[in-house]
Backbone bond lengths (Angstrom), bond angles and torsions (degrees), N, CA, C in turn:
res aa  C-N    CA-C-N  psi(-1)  N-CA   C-N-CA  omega(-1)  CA-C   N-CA-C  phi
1 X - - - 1.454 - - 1.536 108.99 -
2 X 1.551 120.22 123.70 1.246 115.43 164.00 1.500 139.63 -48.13
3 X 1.430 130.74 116.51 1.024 109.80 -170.16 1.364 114.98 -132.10
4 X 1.306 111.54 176.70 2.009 107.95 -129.06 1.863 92.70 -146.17
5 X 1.634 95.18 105.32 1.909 80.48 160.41 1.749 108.50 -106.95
6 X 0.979 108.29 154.62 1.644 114.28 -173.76 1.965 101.93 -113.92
7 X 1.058 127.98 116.28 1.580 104.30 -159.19 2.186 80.32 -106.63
8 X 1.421 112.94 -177.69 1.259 110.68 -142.28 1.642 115.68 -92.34
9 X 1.436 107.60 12.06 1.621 86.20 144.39 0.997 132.71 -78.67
10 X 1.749 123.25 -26.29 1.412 119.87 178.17 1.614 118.49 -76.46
11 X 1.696 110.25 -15.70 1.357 92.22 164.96 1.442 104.74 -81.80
12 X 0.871 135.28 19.13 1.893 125.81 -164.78 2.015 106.36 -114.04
13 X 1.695 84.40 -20.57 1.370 92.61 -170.17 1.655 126.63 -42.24
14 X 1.439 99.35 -28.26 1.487 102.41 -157.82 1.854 97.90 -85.00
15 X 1.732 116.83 16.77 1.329 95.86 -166.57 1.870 83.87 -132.83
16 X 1.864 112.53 16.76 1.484 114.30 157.70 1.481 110.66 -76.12
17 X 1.647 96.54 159.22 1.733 110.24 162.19 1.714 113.49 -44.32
18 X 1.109 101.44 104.55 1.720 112.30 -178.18 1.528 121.42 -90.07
19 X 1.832 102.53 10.21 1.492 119.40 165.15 1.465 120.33 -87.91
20 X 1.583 98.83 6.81 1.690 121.06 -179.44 1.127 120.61 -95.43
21 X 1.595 117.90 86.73 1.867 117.11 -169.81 2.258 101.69 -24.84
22 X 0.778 86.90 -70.67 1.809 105.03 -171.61 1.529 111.83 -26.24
23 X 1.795 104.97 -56.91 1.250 117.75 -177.74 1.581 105.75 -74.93
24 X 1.135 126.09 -64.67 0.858 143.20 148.51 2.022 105.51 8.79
25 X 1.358 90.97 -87.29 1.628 99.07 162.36 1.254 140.60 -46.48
26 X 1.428 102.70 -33.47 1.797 115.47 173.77 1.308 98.19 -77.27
27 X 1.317 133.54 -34.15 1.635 116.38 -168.71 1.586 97.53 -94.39
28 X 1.498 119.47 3.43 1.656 86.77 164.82 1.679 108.36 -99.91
29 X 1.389 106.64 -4.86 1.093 116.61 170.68 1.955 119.76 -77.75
30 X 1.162 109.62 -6.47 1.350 101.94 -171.48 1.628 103.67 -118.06
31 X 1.577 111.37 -14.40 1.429 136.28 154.79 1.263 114.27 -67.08
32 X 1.174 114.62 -28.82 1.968 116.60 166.80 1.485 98.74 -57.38
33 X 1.622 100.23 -76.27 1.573 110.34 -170.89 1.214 125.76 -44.27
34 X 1.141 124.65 -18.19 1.379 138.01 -171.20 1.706 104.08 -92.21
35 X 1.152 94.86 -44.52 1.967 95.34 172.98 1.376 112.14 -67.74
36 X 1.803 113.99 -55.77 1.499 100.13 164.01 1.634 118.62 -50.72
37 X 1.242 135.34 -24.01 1.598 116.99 -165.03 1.994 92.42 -76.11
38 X 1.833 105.24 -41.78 1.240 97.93 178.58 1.542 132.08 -55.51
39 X 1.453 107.42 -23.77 1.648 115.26 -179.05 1.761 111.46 -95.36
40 X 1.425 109.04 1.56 1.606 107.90 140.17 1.986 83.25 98.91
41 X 1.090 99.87 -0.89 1.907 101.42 169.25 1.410 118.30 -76.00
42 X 0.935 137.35 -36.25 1.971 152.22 175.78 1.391 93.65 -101.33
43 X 1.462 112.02 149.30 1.416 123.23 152.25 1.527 107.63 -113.60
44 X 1.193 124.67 141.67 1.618 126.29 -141.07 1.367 80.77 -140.10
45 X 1.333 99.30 116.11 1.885 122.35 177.03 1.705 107.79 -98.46
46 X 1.291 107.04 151.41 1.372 129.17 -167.49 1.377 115.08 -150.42
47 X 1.483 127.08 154.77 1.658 126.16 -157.38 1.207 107.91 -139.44
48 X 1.060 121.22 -163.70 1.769 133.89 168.46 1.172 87.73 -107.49
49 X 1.370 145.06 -33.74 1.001 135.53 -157.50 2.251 111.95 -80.49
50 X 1.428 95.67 -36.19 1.391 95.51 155.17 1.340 126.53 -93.52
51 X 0.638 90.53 14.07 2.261 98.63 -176.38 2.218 89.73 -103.93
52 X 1.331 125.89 -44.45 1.182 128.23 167.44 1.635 110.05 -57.23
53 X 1.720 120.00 -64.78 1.529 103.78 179.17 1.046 125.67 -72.36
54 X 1.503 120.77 -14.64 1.547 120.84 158.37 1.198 126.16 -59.50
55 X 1.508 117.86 -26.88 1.282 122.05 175.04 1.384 123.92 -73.52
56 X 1.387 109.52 -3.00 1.287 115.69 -157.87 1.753 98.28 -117.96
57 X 0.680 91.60 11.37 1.872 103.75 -170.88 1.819 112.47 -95.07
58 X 1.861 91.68 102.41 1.779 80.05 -164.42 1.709 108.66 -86.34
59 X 1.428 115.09 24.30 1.289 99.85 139.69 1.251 157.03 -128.54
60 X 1.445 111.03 106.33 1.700 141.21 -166.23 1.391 106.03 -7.97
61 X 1.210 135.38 -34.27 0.970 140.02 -142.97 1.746 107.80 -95.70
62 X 1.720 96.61 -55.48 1.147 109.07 174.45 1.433 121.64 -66.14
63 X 1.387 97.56 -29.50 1.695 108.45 -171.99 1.363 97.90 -78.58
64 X 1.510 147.53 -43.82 1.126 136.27 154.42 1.133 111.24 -5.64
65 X 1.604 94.27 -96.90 1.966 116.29 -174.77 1.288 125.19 -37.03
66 X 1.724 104.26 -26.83 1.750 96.80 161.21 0.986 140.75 -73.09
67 X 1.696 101.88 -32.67 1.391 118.73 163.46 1.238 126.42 -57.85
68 X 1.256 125.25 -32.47 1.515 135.69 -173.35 2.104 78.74 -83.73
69 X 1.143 134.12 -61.33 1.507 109.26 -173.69 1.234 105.61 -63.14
70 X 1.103 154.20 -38.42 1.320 138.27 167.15 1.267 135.59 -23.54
71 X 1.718 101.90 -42.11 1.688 111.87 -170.68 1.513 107.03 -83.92
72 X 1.445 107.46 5.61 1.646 111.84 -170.29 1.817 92.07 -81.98
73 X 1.018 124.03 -11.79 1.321 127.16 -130.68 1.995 94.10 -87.38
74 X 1.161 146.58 143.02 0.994 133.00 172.83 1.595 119.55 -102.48
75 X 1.365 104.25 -27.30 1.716 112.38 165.69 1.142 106.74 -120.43
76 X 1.270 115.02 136.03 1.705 137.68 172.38 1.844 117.74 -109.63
77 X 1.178 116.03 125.27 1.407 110.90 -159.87 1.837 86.27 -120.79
78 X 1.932 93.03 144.74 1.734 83.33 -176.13 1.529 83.96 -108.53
79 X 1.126 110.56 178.91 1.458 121.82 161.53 1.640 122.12 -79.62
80 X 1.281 114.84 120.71 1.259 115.88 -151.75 2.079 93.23 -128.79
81 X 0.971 114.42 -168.51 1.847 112.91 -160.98 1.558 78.77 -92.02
82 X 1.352 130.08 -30.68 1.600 114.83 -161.43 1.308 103.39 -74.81
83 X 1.660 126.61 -25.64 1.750 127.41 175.45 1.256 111.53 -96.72
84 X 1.213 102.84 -14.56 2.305 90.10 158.38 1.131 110.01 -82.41
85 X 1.755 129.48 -35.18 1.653 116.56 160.55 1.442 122.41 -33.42
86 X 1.828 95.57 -55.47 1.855 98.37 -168.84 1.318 102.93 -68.75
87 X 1.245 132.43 -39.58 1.470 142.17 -175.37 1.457 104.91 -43.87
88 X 1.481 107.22 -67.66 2.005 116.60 -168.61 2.158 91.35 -57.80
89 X 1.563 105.95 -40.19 1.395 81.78 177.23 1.593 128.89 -54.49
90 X 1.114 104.93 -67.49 1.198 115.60 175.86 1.595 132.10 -52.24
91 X 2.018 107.30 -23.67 1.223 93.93 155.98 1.792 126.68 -75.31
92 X 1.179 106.02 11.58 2.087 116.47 -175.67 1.263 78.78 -91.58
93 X 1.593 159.28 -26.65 1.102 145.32 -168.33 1.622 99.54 -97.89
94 X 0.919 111.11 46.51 1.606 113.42 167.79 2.157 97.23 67.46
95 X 1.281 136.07 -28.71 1.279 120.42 -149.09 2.117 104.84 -71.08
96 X 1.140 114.66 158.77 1.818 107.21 -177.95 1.682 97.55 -58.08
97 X 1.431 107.78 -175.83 1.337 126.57 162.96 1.448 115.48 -62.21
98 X 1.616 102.38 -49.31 1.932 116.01 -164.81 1.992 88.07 -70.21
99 X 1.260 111.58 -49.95 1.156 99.16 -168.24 1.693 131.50 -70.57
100 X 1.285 90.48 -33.97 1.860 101.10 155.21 1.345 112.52 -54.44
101 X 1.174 121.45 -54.73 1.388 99.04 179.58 1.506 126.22 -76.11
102 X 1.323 124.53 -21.65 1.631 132.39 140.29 1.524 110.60 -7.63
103 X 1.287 103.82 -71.82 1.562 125.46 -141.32 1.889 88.24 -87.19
104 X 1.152 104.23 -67.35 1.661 107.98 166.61 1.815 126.48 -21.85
105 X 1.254 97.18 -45.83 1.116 111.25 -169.14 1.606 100.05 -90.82
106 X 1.096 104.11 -53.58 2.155 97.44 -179.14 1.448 92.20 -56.34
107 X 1.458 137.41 -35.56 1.359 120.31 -177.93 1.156 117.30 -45.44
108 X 1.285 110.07 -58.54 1.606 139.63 -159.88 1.671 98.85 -57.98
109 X 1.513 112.49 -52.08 1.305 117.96 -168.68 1.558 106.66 -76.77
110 X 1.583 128.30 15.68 1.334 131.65 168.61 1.657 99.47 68.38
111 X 1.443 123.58 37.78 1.502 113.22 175.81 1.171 102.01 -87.57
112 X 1.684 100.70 147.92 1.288 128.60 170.60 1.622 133.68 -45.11
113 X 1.505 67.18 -35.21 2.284 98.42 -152.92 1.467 92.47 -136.79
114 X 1.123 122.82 148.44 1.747 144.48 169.43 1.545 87.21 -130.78
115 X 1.759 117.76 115.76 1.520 109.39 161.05 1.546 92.42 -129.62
116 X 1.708 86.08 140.00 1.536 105.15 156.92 1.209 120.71 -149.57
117 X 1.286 118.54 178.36 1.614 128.15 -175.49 1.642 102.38 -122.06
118 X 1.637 107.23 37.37 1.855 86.10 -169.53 1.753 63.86 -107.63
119 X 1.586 101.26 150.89 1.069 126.60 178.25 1.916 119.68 -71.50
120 X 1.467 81.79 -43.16 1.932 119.89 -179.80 1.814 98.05 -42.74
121 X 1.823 93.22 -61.26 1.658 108.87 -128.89 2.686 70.08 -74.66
122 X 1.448 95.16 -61.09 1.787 92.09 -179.63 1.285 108.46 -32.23
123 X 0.768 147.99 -33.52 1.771 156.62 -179.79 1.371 117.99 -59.80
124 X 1.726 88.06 -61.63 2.056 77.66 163.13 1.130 115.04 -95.61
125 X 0.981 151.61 52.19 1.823 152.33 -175.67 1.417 82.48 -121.55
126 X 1.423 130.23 -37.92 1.136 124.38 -160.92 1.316 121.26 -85.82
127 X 1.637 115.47 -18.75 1.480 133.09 169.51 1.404 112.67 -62.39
């Protein structure tokens, strides 16, 4: 089964300006994925590492709704010494801390797919 981590702009997406063709598009795109994880087609991975920036999110609202996508999640990956290795690598490649460990961790958890909407993190994937 394909499996899919979404790191937290795309869960956040649905609470961007939706008068934005782009955004607009990513949240019907991350609203797909989310119906497939519900109809048991995707297995939808989850971390400590988003369960930490979600926690940190002072608005209630959003942090809810992530949480409720979270529990969809069927594998949960913690951060372990082998994804702060890949992490410190990949932050020497220009990527943040939060997002190294994102990317580290969907590694770790054998995902298929890494999706996001950070503009930054698509930029260097592409280097």
């Amino acid at each position: 089964m394909t499996r899919i981590y979404l790191d937290t702009s795309a869960y956040n997406r649905p609470f961007d300006d939706q008068t934005q063709p782009k955004i607009f598009l990513e949240l019907q795109a991350v609203v797909i994925i989310l119906q497939r994880v519900e109809a048991g087609i995707v297995e939808l991975v989850t971390s400590s590492v988003l369960e930490y920036e979600n926690s940190r999110n002072s608005d209630l609202l959003r942090q809810e709704a992530m949480t409720r996508y979270l529990q969809l999640a069927e594998i949960r990956q913690e951060v372990n010494e082998a994804i702060q290795q890949r992490a410190e690598q990949l932050g020497h490649n220009g990527v943040k801390a939060i997002d190294a460990l994102h990317v580290a961790g969907a590694e770790t958890a054998n995902s298929d797919y890494f999706i996001t909407c950070d503009k930054r993190l698509i930029n260097l994937a592409k280097l």
